[in-house]
PDB file of N, CA, C and O in Angstrom:
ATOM      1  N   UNK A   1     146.059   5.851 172.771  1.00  0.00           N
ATOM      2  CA  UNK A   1     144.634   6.160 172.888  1.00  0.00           C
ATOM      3  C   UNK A   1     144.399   7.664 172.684  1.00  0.00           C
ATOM      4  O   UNK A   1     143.749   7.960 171.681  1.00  0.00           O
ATOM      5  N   UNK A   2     144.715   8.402 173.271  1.00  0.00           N
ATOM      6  CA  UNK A   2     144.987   9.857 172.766  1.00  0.00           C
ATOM      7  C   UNK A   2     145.681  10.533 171.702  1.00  0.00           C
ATOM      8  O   UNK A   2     145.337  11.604 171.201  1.00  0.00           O
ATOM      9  N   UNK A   3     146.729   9.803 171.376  1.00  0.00           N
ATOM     10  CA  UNK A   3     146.754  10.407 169.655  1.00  0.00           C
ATOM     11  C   UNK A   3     145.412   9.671 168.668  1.00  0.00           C
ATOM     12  O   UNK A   3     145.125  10.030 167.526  1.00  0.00           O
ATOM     13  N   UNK A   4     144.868   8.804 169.289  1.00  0.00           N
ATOM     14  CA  UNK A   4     143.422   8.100 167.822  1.00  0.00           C
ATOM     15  C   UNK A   4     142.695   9.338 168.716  1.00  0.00           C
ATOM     16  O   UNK A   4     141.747   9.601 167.976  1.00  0.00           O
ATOM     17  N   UNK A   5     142.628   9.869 169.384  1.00  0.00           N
ATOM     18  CA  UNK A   5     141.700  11.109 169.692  1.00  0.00           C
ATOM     19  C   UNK A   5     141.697  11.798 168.939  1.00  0.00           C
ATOM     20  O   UNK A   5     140.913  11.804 167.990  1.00  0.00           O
ATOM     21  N   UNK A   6     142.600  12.598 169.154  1.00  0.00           N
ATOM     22  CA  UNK A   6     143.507  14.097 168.125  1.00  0.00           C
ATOM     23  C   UNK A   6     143.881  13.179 166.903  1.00  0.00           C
ATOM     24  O   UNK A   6     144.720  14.051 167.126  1.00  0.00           O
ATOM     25  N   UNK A   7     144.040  12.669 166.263  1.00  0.00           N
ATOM     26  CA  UNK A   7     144.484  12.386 164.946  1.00  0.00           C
ATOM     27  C   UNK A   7     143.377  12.782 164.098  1.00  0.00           C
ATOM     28  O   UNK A   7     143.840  13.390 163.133  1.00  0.00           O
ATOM     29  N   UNK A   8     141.875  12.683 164.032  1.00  0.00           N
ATOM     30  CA  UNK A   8     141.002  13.701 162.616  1.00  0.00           C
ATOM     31  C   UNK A   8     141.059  14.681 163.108  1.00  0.00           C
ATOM     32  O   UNK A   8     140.600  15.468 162.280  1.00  0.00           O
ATOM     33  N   UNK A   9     141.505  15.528 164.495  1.00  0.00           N
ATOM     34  CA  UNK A   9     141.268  17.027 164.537  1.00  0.00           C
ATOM     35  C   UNK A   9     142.816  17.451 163.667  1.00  0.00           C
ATOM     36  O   UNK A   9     142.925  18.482 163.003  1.00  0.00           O
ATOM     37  N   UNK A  10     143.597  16.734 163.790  1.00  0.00           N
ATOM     38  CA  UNK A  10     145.095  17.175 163.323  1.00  0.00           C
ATOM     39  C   UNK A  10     145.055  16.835 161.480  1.00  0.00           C
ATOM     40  O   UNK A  10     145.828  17.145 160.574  1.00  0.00           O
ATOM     41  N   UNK A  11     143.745  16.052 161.516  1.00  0.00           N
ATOM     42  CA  UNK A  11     144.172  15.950 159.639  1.00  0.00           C
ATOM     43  C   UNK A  11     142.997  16.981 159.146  1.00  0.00           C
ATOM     44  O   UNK A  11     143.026  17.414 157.994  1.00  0.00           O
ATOM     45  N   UNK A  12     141.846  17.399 160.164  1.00  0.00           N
ATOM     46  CA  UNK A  12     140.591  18.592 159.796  1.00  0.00           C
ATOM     47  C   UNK A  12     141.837  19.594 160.184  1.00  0.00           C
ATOM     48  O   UNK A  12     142.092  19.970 159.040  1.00  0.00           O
ATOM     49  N   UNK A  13     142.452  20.040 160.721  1.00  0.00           N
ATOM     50  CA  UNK A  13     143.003  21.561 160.216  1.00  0.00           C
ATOM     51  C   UNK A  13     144.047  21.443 159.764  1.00  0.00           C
ATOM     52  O   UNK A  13     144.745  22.447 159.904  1.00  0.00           O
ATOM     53  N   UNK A  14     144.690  20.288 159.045  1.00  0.00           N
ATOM     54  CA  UNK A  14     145.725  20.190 158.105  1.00  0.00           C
ATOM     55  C   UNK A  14     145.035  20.323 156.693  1.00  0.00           C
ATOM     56  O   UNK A  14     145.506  20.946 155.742  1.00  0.00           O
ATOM     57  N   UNK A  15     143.994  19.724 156.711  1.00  0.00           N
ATOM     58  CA  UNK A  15     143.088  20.283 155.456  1.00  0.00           C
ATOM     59  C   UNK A  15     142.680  21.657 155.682  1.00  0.00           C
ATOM     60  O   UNK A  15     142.504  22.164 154.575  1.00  0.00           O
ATOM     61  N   UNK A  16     142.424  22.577 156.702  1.00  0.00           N
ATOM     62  CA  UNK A  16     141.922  23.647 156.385  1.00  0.00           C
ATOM     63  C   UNK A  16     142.694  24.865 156.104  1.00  0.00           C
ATOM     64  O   UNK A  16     142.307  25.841 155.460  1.00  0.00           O
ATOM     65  N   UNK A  17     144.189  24.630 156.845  1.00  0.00           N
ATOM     66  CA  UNK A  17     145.489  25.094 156.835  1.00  0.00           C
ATOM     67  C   UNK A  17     145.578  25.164 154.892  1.00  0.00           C
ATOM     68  O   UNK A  17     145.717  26.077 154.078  1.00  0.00           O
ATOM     69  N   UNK A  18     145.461  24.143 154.834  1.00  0.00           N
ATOM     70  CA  UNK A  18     146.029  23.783 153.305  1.00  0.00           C
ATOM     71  C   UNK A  18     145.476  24.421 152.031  1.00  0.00           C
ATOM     72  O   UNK A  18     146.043  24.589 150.952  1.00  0.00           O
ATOM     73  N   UNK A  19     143.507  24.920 152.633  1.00  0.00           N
ATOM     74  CA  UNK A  19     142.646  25.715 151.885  1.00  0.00           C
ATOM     75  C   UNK A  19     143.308  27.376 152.045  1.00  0.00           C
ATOM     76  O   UNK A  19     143.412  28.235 151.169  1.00  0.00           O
ATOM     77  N   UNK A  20     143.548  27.412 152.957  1.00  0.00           N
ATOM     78  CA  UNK A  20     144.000  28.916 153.240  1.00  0.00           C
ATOM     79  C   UNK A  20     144.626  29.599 152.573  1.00  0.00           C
ATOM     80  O   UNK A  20     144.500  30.676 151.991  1.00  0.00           O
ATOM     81  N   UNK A  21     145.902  28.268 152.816  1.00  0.00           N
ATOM     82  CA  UNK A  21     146.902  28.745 151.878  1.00  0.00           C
ATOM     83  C   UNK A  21     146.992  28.983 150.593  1.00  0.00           C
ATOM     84  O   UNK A  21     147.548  29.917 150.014  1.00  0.00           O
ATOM     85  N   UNK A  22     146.283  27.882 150.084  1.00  0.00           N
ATOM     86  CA  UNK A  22     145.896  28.234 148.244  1.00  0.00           C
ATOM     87  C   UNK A  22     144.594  29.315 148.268  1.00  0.00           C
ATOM     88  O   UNK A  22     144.410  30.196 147.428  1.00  0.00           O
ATOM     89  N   UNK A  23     144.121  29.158 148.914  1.00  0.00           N
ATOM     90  CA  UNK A  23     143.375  30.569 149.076  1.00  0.00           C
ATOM     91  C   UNK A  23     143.977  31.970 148.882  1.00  0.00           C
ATOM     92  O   UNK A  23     143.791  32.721 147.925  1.00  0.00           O
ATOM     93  N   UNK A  24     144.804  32.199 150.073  1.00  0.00           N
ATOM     94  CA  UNK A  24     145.739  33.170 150.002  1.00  0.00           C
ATOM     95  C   UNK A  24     146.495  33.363 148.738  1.00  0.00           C
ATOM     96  O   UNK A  24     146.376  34.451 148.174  1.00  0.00           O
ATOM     97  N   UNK A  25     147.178  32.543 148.273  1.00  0.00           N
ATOM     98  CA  UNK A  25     148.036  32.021 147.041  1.00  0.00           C
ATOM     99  C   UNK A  25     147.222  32.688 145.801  1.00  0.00           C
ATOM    100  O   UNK A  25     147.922  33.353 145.036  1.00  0.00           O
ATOM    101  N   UNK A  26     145.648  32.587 145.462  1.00  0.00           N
ATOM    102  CA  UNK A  26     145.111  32.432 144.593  1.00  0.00           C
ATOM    103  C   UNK A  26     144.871  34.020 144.567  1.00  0.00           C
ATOM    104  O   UNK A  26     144.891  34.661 143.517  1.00  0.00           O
ATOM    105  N   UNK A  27     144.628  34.623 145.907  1.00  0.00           N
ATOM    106  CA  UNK A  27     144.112  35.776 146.183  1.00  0.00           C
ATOM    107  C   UNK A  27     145.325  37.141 145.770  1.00  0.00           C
ATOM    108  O   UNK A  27     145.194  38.184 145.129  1.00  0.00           O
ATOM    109  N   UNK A  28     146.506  36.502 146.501  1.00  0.00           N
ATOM    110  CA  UNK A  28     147.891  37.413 145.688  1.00  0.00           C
ATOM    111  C   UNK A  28     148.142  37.459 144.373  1.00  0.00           C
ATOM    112  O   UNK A  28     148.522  38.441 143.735  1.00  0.00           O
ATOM    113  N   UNK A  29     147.906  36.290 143.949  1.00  0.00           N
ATOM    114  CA  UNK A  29     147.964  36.017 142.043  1.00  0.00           C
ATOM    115  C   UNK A  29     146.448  37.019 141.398  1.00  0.00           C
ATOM    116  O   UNK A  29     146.099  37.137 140.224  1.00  0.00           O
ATOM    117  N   UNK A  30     146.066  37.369 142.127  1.00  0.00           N
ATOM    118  CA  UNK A  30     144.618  38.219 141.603  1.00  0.00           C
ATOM    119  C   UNK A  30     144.597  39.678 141.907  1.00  0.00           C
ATOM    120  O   UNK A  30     144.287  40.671 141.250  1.00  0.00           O
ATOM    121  N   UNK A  31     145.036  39.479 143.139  1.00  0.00           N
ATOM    122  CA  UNK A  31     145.143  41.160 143.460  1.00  0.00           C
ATOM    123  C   UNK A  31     146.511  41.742 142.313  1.00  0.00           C
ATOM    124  O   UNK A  31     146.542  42.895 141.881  1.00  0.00           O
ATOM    125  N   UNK A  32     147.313  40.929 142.054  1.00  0.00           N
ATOM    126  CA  UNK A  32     148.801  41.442 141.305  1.00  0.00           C
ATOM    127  C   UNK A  32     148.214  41.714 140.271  1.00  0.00           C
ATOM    128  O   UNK A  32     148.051  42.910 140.030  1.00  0.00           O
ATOM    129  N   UNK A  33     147.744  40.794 139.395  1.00  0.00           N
ATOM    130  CA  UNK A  33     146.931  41.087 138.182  1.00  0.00           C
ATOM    131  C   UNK A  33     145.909  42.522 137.839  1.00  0.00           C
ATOM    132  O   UNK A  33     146.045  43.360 136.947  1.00  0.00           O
ATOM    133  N   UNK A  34     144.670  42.396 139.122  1.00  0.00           N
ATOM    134  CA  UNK A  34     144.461  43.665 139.381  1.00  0.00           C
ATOM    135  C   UNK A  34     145.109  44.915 138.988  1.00  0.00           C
ATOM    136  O   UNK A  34     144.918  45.662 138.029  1.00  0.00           O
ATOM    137  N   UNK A  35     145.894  44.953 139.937  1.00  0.00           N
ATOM    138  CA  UNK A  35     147.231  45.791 140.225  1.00  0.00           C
ATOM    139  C   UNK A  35     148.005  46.173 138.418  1.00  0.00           C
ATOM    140  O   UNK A  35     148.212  47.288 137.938  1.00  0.00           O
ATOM    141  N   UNK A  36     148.266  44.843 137.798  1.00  0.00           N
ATOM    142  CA  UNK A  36     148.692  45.184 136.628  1.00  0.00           C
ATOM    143  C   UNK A  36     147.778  45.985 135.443  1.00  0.00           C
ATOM    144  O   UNK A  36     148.205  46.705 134.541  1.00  0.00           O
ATOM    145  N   UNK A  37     146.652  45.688 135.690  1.00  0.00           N
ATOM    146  CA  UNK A  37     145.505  46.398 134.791  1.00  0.00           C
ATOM    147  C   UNK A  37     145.145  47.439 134.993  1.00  0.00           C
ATOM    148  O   UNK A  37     144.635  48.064 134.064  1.00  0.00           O
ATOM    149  N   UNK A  38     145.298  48.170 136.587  1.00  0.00           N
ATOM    150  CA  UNK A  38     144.696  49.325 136.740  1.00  0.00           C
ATOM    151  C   UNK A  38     146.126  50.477 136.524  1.00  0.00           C
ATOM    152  O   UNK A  38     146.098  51.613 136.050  1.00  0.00           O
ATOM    153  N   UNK A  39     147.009  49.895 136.923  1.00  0.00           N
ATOM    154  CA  UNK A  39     148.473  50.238 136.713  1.00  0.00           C
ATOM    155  C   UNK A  39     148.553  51.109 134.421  1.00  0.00           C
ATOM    156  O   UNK A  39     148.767  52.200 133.892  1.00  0.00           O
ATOM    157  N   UNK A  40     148.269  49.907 134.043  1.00  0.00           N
ATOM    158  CA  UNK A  40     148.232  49.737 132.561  1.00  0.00           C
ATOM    159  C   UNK A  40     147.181  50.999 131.732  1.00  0.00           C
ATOM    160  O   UNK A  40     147.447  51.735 130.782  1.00  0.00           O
ATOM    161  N   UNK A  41     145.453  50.808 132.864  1.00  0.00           N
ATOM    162  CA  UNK A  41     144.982  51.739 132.606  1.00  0.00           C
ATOM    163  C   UNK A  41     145.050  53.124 132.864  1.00  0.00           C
ATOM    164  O   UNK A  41     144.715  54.019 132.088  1.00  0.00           O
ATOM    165  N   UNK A  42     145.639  53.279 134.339  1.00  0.00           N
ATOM    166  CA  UNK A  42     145.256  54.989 134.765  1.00  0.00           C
ATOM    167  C   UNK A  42     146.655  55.191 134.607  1.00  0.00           C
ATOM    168  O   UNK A  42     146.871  56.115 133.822  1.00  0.00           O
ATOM    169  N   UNK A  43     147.798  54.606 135.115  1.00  0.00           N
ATOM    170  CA  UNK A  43     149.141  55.134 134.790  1.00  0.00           C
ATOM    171  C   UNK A  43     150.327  55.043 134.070  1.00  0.00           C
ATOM    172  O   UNK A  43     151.470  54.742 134.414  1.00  0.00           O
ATOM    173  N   UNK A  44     149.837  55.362 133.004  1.00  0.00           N
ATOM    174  CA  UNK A  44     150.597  55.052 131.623  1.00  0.00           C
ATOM    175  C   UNK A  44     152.105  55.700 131.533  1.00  0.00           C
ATOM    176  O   UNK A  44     152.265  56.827 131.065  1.00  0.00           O
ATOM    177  N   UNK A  45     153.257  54.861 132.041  1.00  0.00           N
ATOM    178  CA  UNK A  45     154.673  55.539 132.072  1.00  0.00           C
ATOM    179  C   UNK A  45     154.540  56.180 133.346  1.00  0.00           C
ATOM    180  O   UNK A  45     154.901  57.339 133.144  1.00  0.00           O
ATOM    181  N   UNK A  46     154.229  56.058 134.506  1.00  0.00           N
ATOM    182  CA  UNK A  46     154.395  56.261 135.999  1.00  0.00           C
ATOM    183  C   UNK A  46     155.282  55.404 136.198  1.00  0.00           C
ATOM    184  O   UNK A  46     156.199  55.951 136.811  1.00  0.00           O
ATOM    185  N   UNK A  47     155.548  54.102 135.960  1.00  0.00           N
ATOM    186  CA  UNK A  47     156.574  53.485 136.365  1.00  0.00           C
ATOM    187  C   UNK A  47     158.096  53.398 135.346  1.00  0.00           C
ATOM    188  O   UNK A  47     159.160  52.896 135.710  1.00  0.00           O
ATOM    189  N   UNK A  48     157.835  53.979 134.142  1.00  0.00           N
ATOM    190  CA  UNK A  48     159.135  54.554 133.424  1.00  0.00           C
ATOM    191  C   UNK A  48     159.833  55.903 134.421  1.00  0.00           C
ATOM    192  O   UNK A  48     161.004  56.091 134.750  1.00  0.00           O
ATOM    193  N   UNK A  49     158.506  56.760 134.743  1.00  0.00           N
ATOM    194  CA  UNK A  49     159.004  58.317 135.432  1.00  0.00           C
ATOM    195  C   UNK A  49     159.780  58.053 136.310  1.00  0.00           C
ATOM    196  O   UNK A  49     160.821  58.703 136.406  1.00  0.00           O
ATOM    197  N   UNK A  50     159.425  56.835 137.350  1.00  0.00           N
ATOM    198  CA  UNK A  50     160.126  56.607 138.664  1.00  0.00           C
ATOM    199  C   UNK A  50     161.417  55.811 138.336  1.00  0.00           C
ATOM    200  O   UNK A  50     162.489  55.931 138.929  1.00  0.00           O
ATOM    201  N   UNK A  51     161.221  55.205 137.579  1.00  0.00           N
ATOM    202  CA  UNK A  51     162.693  54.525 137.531  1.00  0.00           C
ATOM    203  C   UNK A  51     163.686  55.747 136.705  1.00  0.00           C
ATOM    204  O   UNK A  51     164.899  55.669 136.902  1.00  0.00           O
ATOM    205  N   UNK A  52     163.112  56.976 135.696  1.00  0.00           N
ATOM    206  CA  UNK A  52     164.109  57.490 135.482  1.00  0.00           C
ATOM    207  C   UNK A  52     164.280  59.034 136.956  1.00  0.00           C
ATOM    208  O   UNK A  52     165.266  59.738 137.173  1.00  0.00           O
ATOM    209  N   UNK A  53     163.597  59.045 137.310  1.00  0.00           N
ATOM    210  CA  UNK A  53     164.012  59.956 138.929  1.00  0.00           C
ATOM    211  C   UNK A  53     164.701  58.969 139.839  1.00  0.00           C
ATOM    212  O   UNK A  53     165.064  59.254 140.980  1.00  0.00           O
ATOM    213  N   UNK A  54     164.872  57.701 139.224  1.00  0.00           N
ATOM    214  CA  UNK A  54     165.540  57.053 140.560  1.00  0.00           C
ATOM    215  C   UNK A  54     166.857  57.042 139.847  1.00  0.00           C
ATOM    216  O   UNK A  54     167.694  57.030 140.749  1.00  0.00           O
ATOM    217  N   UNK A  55     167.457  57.040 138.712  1.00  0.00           N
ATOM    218  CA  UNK A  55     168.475  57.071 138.069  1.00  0.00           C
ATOM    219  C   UNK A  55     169.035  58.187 138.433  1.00  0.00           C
ATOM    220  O   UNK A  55     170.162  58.098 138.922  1.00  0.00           O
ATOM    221  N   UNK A  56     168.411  59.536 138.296  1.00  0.00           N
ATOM    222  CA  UNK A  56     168.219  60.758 138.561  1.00  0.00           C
ATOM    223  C   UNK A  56     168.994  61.074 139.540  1.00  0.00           C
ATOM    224  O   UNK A  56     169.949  61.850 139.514  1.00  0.00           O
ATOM    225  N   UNK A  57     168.460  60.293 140.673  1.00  0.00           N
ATOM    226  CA  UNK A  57     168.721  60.645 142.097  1.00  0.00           C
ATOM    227  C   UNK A  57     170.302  60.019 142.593  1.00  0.00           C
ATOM    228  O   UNK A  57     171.126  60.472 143.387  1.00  0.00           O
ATOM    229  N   UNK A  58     170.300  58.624 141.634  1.00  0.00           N
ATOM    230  CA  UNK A  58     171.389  57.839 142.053  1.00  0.00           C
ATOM    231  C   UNK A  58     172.598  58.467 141.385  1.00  0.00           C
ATOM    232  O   UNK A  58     173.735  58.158 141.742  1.00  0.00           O
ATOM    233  N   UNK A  59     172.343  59.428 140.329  1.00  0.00           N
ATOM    234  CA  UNK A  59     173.555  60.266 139.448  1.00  0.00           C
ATOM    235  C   UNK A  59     174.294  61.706 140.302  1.00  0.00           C
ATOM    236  O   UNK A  59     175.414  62.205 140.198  1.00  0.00           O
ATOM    237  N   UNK A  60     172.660  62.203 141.471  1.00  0.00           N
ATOM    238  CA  UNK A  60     173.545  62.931 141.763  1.00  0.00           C
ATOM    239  C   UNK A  60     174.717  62.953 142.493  1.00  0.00           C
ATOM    240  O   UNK A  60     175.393  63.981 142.545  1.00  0.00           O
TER     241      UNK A  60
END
């Protein structure tokens, strides 16, 4: 009698759990992208510079 209680509250936040997550999911796949375009636009070879100062650093 008490799990037919709790059983639609346990499948309403298994569905809402489930929005979140592809939410979240959708939101990291967007911000990265972001990230790749503004990267592409304002810092052109910032991430060549650092990987060759990190070579740099690992030689001395």
């Amino acid at each position: 009698m008490d799990f037919d209680i709790h059983a639609p509250n346990y499948i309403f936040v298994s569905l809402i759990m489930r929005k979140i997550s592809t939410v979240t999911h959708f939101l990291t796949i967007y911000t990265h992208k972001i990230h790749n375009i503004f990267e592409k636009k304002f810092f052109k070879g910032s991430r060549a510079f650092s990987n060759e100062t990190q070579v740099y650093c690992a030689g001395q």
